[in-house]
mmCIF file as gemmi writes it, N, C-alpha and C atoms, coordinates in Angstrom:
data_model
loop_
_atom_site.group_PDB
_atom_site.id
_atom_site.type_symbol
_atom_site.label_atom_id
_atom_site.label_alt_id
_atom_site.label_comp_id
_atom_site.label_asym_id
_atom_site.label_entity_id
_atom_site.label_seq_id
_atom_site.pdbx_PDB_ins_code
_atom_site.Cartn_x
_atom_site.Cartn_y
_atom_site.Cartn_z
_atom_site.occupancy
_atom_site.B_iso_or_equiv
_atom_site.pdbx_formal_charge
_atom_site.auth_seq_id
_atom_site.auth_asym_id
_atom_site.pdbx_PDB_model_num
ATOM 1 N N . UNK Axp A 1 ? 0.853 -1.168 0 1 0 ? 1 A 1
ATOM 2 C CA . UNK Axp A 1 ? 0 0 0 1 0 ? 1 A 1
ATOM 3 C C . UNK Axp A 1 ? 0.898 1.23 0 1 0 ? 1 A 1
ATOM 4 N N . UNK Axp A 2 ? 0.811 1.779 -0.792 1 0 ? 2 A 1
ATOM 5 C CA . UNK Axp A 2 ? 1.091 3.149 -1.209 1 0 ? 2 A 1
ATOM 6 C C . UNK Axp A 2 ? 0.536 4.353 0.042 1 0 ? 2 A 1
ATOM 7 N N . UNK Axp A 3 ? 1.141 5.404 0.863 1 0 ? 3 A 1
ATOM 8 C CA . UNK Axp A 3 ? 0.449 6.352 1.12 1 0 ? 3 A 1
ATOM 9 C C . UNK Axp A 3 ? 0.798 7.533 -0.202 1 0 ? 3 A 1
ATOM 10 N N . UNK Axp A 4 ? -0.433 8.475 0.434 1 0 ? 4 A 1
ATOM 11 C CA . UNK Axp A 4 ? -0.818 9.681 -0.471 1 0 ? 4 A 1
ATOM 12 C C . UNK Axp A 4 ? 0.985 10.215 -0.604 1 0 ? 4 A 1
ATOM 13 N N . UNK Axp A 5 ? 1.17 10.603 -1.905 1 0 ? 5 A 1
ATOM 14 C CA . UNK Axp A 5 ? 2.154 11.521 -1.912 1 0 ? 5 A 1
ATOM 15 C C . UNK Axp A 5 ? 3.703 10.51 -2.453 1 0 ? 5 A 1
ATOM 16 N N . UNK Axp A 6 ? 3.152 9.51 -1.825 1 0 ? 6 A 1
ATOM 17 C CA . UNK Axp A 6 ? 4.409 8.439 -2.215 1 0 ? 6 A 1
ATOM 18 C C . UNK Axp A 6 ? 4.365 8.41 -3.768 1 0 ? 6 A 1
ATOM 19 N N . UNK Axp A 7 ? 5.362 7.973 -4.9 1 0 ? 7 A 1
ATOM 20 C CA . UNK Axp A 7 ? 5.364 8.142 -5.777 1 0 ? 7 A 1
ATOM 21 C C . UNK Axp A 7 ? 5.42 6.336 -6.359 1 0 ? 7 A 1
ATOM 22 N N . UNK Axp A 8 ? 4.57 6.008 -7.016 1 0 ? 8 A 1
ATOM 23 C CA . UNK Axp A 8 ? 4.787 4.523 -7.534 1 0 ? 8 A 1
ATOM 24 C C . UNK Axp A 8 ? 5.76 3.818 -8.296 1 0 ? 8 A 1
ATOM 25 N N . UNK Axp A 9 ? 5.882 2.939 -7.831 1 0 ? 9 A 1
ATOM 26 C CA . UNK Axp A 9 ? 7.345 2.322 -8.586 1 0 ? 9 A 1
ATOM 27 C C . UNK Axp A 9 ? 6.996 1.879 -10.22 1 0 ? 9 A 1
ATOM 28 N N . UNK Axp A 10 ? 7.834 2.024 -10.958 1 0 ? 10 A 1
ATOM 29 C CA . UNK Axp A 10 ? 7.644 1.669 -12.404 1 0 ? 10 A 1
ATOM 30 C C . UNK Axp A 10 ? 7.018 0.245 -12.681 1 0 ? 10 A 1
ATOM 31 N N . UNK Axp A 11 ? 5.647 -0.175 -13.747 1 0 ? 11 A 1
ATOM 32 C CA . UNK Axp A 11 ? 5.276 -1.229 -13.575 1 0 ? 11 A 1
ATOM 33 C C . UNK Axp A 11 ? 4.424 -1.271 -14.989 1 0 ? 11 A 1
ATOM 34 N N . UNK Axp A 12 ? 4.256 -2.076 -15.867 1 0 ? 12 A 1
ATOM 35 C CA . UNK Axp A 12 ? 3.916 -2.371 -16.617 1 0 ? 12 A 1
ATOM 36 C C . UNK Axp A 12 ? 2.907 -3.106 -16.773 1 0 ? 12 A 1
ATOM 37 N N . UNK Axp A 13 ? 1.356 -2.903 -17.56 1 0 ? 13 A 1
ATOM 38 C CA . UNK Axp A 13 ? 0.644 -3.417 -17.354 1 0 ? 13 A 1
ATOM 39 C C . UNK Axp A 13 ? -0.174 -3.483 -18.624 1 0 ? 13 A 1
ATOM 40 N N . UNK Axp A 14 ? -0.524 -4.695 -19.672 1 0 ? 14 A 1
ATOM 41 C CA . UNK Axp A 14 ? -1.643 -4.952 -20.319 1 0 ? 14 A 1
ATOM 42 C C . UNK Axp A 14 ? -3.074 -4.385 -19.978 1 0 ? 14 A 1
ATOM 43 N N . UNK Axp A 15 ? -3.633 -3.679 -21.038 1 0 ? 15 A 1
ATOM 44 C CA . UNK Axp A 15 ? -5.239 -3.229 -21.14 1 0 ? 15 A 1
ATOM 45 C C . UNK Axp A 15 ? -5.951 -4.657 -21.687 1 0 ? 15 A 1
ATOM 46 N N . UNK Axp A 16 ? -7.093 -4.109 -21.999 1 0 ? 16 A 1
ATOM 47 C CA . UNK Axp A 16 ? -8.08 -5.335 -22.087 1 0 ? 16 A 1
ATOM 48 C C . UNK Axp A 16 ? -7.818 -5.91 -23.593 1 0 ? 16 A 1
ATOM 49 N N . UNK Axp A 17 ? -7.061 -5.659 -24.404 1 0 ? 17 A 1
ATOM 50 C CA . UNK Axp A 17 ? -7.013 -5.733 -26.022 1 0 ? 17 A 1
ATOM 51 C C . UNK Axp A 17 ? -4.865 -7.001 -25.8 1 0 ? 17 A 1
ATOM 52 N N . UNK Axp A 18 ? -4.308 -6.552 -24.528 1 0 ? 18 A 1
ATOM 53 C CA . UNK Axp A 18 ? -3.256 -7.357 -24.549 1 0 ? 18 A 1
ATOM 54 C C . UNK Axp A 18 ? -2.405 -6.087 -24.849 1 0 ? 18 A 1
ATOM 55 N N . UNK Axp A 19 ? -2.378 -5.033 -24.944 1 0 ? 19 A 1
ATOM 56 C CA . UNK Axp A 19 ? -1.259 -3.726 -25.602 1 0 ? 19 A 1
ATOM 57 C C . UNK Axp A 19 ? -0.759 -3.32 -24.237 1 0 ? 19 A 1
ATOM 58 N N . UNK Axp A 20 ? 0.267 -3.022 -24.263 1 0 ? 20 A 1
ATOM 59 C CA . UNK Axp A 20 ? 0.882 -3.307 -22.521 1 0 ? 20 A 1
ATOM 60 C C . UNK Axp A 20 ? 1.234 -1.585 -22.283 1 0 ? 20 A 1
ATOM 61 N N . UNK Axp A 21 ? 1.184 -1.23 -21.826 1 0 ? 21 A 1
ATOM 62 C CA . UNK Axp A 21 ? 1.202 0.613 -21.114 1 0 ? 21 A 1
ATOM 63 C C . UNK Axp A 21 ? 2.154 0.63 -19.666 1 0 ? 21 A 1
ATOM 64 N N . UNK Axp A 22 ? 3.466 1.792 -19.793 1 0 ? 22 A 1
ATOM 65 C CA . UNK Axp A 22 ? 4.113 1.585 -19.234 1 0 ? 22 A 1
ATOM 66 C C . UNK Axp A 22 ? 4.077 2.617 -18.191 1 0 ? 22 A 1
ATOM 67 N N . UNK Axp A 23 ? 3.657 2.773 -16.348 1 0 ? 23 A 1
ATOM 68 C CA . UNK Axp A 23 ? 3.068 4.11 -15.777 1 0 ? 23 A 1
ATOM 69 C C . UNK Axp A 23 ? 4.623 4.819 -16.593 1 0 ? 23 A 1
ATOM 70 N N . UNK Axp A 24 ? 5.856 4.547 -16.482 1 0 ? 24 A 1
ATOM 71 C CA . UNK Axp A 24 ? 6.793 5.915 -16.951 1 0 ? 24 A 1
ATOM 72 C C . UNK Axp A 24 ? 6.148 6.934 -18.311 1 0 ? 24 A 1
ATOM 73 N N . UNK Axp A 25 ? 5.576 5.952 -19.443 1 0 ? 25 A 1
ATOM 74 C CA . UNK Axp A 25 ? 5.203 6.592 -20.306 1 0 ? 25 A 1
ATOM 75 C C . UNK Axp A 25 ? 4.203 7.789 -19.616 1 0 ? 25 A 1
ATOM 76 N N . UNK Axp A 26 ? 3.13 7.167 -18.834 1 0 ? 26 A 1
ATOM 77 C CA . UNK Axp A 26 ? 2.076 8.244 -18.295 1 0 ? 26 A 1
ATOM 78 C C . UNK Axp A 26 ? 2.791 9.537 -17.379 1 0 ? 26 A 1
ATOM 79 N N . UNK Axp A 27 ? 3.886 9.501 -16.969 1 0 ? 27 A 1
ATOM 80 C CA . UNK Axp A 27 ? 4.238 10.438 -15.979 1 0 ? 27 A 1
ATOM 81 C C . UNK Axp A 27 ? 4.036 11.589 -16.061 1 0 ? 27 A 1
ATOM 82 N N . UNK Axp A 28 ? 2.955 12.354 -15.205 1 0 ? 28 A 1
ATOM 83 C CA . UNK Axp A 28 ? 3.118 13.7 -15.549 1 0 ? 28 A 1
ATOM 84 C C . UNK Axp A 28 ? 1.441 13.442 -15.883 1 0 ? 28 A 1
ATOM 85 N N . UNK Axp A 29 ? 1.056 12.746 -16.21 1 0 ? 29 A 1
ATOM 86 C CA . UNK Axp A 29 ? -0.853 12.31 -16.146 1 0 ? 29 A 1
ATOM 87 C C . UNK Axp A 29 ? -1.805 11.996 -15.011 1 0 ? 29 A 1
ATOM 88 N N . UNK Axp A 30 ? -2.402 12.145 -14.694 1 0 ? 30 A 1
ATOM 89 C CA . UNK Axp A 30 ? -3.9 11.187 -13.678 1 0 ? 30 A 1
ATOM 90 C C . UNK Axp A 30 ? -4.266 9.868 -14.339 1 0 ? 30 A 1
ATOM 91 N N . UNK Axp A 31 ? -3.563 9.046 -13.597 1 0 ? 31 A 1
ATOM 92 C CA . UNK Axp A 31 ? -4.053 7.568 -14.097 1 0 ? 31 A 1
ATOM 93 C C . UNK Axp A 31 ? -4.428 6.962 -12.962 1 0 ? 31 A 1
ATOM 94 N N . UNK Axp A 32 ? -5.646 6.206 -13.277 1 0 ? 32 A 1
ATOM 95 C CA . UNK Axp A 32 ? -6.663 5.483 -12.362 1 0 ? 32 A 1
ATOM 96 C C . UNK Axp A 32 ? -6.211 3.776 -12.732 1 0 ? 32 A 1
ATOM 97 N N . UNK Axp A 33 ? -5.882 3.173 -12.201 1 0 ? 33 A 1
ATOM 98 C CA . UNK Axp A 33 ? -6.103 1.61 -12.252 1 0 ? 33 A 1
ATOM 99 C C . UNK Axp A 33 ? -7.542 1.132 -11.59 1 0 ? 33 A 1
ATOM 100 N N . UNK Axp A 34 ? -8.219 0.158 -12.682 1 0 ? 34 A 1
ATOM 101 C CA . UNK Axp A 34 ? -9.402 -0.397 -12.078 1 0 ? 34 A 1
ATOM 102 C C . UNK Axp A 34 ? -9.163 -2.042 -12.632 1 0 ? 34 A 1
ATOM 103 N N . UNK Axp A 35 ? -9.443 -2.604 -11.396 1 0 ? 35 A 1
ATOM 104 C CA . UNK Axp A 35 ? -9.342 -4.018 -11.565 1 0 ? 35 A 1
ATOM 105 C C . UNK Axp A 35 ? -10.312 -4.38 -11.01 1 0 ? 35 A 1
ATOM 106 N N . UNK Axp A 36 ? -10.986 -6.035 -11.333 1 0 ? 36 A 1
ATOM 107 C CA . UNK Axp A 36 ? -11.91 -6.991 -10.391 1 0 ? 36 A 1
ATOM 108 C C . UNK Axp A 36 ? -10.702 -8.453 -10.322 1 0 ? 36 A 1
ATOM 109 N N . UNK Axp A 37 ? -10.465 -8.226 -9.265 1 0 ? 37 A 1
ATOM 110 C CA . UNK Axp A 37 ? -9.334 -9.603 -8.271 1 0 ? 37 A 1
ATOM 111 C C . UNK Axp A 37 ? -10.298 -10.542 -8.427 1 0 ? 37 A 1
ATOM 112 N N . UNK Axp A 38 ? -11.487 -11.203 -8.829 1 0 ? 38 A 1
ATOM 113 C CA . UNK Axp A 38 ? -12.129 -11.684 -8.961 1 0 ? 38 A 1
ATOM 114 C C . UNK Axp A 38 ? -12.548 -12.147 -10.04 1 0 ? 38 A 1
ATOM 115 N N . UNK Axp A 39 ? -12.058 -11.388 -11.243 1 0 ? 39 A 1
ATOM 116 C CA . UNK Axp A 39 ? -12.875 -11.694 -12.803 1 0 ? 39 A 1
ATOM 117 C C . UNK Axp A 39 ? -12.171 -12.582 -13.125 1 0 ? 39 A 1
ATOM 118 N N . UNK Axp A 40 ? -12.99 -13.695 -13.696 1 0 ? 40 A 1
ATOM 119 C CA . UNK Axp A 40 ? -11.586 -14.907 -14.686 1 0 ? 40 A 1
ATOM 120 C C . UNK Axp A 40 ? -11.789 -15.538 -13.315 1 0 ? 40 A 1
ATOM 121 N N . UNK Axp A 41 ? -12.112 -15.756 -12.261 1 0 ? 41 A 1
ATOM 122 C CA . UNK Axp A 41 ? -11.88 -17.176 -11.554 1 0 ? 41 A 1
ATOM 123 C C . UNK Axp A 41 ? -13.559 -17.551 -10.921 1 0 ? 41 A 1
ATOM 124 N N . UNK Axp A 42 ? -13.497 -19.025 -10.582 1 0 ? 42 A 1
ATOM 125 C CA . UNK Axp A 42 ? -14.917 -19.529 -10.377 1 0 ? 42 A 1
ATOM 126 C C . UNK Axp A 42 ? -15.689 -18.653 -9.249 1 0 ? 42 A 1
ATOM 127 N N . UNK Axp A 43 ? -16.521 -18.936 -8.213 1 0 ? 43 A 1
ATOM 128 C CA . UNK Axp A 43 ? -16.984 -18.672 -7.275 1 0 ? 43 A 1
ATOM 129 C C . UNK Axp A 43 ? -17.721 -16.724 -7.371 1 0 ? 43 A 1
């Protein structure tokens, strides 16, 4: 967990199409991550 103000470590991450987005590219933007920890498994 991150507090406010802390700055995130570099991390790379696939959108829903598989095209991978890197936060360094965004720096300097408002980027929101939204995930479901849940999608893709049974229950």
């Amino acid at each position: 967990m991150l507090a406010p103000g802390i700055v995130a470590p570099a991390f790379d991450l696939p959108d829903q199409d598989g095209s991978m987005h890197s936060l360094e590219r965004l720096r300097g933007h408002f980027v929101l991550l939204w995930w479901y920890p849940k999608a893709s498994t049974p229950g």
